[in-house]
TIROKE-726764 format. One record per residue (C-alpha): x, y, z; chain; residue in one letter; residue number from 1. Coordinates in nm, 4 decimals. Layout:
<senus>
senu X X | Y Y | Z Z | cadena A | residuo a | num NUM .
...
</senus>
This chain:
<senus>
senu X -7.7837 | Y -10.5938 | Z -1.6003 | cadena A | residuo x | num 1 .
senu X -8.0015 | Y -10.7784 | Z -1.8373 | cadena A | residuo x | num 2 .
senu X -8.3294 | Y -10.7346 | Z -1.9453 | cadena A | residuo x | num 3 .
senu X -8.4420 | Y -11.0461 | Z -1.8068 | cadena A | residuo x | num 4 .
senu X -8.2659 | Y -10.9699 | Z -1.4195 | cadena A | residuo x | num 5 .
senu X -8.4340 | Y -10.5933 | Z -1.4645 | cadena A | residuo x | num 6 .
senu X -8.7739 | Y -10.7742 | Z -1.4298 | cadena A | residuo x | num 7 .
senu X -8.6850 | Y -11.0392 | Z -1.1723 | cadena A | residuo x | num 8 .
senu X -8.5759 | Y -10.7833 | Z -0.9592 | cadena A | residuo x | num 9 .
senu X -8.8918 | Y -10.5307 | Z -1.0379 | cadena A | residuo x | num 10 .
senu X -9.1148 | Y -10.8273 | Z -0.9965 | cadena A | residuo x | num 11 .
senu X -8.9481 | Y -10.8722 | Z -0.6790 | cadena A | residuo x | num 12 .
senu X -9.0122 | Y -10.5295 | Z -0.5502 | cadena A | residuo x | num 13 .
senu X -9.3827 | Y -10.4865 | Z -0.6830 | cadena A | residuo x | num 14 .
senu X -9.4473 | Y -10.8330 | Z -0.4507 | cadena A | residuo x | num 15 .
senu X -9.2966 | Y -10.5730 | Z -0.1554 | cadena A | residuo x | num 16 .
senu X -9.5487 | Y -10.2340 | Z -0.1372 | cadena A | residuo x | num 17 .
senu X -9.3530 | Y -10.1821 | Z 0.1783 | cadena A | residuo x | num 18 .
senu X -9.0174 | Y -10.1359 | Z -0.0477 | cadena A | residuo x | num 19 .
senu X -9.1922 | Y -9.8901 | Z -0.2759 | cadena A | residuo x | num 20 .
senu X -9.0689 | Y -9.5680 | Z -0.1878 | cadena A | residuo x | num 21 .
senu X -8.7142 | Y -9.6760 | Z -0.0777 | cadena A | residuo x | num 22 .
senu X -8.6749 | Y -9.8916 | Z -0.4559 | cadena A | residuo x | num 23 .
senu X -8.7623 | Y -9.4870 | Z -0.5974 | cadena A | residuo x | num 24 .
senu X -8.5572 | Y -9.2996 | Z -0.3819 | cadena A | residuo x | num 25 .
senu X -8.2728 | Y -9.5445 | Z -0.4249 | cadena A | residuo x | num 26 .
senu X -8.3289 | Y -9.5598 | Z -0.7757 | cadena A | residuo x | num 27 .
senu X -8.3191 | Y -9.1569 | Z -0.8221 | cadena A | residuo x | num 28 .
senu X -8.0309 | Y -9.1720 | Z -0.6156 | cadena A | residuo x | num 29 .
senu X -7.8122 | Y -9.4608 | Z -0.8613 | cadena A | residuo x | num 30 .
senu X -7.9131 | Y -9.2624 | Z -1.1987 | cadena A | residuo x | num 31 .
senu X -7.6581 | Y -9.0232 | Z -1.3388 | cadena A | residuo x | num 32 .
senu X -7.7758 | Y -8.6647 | Z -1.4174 | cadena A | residuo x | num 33 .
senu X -7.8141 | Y -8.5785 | Z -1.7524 | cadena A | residuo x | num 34 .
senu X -7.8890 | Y -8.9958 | Z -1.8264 | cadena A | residuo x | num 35 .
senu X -8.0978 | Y -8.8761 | Z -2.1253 | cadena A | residuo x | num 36 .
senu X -7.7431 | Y -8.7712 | Z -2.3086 | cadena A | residuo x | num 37 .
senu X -7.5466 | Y -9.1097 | Z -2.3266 | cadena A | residuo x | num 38 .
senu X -7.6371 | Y -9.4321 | Z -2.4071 | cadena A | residuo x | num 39 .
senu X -7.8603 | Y -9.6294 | Z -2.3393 | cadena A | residuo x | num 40 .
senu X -8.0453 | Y -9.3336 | Z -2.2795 | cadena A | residuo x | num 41 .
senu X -8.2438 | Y -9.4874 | Z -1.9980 | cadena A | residuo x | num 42 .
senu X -8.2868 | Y -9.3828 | Z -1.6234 | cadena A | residuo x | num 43 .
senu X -8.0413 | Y -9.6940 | Z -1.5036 | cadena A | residuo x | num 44 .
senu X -7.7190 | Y -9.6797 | Z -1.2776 | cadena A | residuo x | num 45 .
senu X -7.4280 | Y -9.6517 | Z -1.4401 | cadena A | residuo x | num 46 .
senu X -7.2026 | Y -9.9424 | Z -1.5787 | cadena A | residuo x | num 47 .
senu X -6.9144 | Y -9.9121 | Z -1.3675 | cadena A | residuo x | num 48 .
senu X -7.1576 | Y -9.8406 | Z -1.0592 | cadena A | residuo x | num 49 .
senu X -7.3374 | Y -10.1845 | Z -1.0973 | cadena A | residuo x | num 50 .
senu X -6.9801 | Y -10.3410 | Z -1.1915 | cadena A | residuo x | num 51 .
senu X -6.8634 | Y -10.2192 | Z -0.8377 | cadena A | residuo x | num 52 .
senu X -7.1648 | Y -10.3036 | Z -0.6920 | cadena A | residuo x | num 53 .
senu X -7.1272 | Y -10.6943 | Z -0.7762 | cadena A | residuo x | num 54 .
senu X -6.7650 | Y -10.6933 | Z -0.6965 | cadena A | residuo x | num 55 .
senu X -6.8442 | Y -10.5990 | Z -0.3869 | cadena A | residuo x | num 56 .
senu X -7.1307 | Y -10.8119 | Z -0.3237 | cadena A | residuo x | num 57 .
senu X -7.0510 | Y -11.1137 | Z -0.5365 | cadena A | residuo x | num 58 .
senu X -6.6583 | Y -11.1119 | Z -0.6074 | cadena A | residuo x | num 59 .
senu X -6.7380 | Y -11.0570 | Z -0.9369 | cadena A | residuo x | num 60 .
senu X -6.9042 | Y -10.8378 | Z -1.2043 | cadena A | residuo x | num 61 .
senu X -7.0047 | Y -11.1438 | Z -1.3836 | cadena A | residuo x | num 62 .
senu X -7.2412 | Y -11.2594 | Z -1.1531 | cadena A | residuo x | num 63 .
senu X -7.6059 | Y -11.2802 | Z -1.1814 | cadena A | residuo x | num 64 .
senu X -7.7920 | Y -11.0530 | Z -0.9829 | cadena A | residuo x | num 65 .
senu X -7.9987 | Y -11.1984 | Z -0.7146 | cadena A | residuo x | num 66 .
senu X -8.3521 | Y -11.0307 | Z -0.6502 | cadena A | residuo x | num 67 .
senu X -8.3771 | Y -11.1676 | Z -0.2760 | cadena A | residuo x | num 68 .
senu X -8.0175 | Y -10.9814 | Z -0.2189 | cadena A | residuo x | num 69 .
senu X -8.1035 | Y -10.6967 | Z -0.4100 | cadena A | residuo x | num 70 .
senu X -8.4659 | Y -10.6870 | Z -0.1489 | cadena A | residuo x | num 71 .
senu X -8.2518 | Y -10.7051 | Z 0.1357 | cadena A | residuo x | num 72 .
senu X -8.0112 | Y -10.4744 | Z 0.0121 | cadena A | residuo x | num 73 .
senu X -8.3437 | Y -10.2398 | Z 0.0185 | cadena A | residuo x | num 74 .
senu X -8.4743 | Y -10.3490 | Z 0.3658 | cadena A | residuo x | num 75 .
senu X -8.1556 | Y -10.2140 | Z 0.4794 | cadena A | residuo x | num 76 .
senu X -8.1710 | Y -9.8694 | Z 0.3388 | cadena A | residuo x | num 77 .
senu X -8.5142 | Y -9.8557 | Z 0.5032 | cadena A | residuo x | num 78 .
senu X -8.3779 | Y -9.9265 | Z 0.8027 | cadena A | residuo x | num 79 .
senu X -8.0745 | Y -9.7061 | Z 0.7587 | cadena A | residuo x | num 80 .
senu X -8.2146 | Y -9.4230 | Z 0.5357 | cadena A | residuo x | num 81 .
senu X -8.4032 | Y -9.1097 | Z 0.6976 | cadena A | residuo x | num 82 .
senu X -8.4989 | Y -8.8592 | Z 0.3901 | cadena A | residuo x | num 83 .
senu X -8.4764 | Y -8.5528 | Z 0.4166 | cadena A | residuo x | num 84 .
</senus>
Protein backbone atom coordinates (compact mmCIF):
# COMPACT_ATOMS: atom_id res chain seq x y z
CA UNK A 1 0.00 0.00 0.00
CA UNK A 2 1.33 3.40 -0.64
CA UNK A 3 1.71 6.24 1.34
CA UNK A 4 -0.56 8.21 -0.61
CA UNK A 5 -3.66 5.19 -0.56
CA UNK A 6 -2.75 4.94 3.48
CA UNK A 7 -4.26 8.49 3.73
CA UNK A 8 -7.11 8.21 1.22
CA UNK A 9 -8.29 5.44 3.01
CA UNK A 10 -7.68 7.10 6.74
CA UNK A 11 -9.26 10.21 5.40
CA UNK A 12 -11.99 8.06 4.41
CA UNK A 13 -12.57 6.57 7.77
CA UNK A 14 -12.05 9.84 9.94
CA UNK A 15 -15.19 11.29 7.52
CA UNK A 16 -17.05 7.90 9.19
CA UNK A 17 -17.02 8.33 13.40
CA UNK A 18 -19.45 5.49 13.09
CA UNK A 19 -16.44 3.20 11.56
CA UNK A 20 -14.12 4.19 14.37
CA UNK A 21 -13.94 1.38 16.55
CA UNK A 22 -14.43 -1.38 13.88
CA UNK A 23 -11.25 0.49 11.53
CA UNK A 24 -9.18 -0.26 15.31
CA UNK A 25 -10.33 -3.51 16.02
CA UNK A 26 -9.84 -4.56 12.43
CA UNK A 27 -6.68 -2.94 12.30
CA UNK A 28 -5.30 -4.78 15.65
CA UNK A 29 -6.64 -7.73 14.19
CA UNK A 30 -4.48 -7.41 10.40
CA UNK A 31 -1.06 -6.46 12.34
CA UNK A 32 1.39 -9.26 12.94
CA UNK A 33 2.69 -9.74 16.54
CA UNK A 34 5.97 -8.79 17.20
CA UNK A 35 5.55 -5.97 13.97
CA UNK A 36 8.18 -3.88 15.83
CA UNK A 37 10.96 -6.74 14.73
CA UNK A 38 10.80 -6.70 10.82
CA UNK A 39 10.62 -4.19 8.47
CA UNK A 40 9.03 -1.63 8.01
CA UNK A 41 8.72 -1.68 11.53
CA UNK A 42 5.25 -0.19 11.48
CA UNK A 43 1.85 -1.49 12.90
CA UNK A 44 0.56 -2.42 9.08
CA UNK A 45 -0.82 -5.85 7.71
CA UNK A 46 1.44 -7.88 6.31
CA UNK A 47 2.59 -7.94 2.56
CA UNK A 48 1.31 -11.11 1.50
CA UNK A 49 -1.99 -10.40 3.62
CA UNK A 50 -2.82 -7.18 1.59
CA UNK A 51 -1.48 -9.09 -1.67
CA UNK A 52 -4.29 -11.73 -0.95
CA UNK A 53 -6.54 -9.30 0.01
CA UNK A 54 -6.55 -7.50 -3.58
CA UNK A 55 -6.49 -10.74 -5.38
CA UNK A 56 -9.38 -11.49 -3.92
CA UNK A 57 -11.11 -8.32 -4.19
CA UNK A 58 -9.61 -6.90 -7.35
CA UNK A 59 -8.05 -9.92 -9.43
CA UNK A 60 -4.98 -8.50 -8.82
CA UNK A 61 -2.32 -7.34 -6.31
CA UNK A 62 -1.55 -4.51 -8.54
CA UNK A 63 -4.53 -2.72 -8.11
CA UNK A 64 -5.13 0.47 -6.42
CA UNK A 65 -6.91 0.32 -3.36
CA UNK A 66 -10.25 1.88 -3.31
CA UNK A 67 -11.28 3.80 0.00
CA UNK A 68 -15.19 3.49 -0.73
CA UNK A 69 -14.50 -0.53 -0.96
CA UNK A 70 -12.23 -0.57 1.75
CA UNK A 71 -15.50 1.56 3.93
CA UNK A 72 -17.75 -1.00 2.90
CA UNK A 73 -15.51 -3.69 3.51
CA UNK A 74 -15.79 -2.07 7.24
CA UNK A 75 -19.62 -1.56 7.27
CA UNK A 76 -19.67 -5.18 6.86
CA UNK A 77 -17.59 -6.24 9.76
CA UNK A 78 -19.89 -3.98 11.79
CA UNK A 79 -22.58 -5.71 10.73
CA UNK A 80 -20.97 -9.11 11.00
CA UNK A 81 -18.53 -8.60 13.95
CA UNK A 82 -19.77 -9.02 17.73
CA UNK A 83 -16.51 -8.46 20.10
CA UNK A 84 -16.01 -10.18 22.62
Amino acid sequence: MTTGAALRVAAAVARRPRLWPTAVRQWRRTTPTGWWKHRPFLPVPSGPYLRFRLVTQYGSADHRIEPADVMNYLAWCRRHDHPA
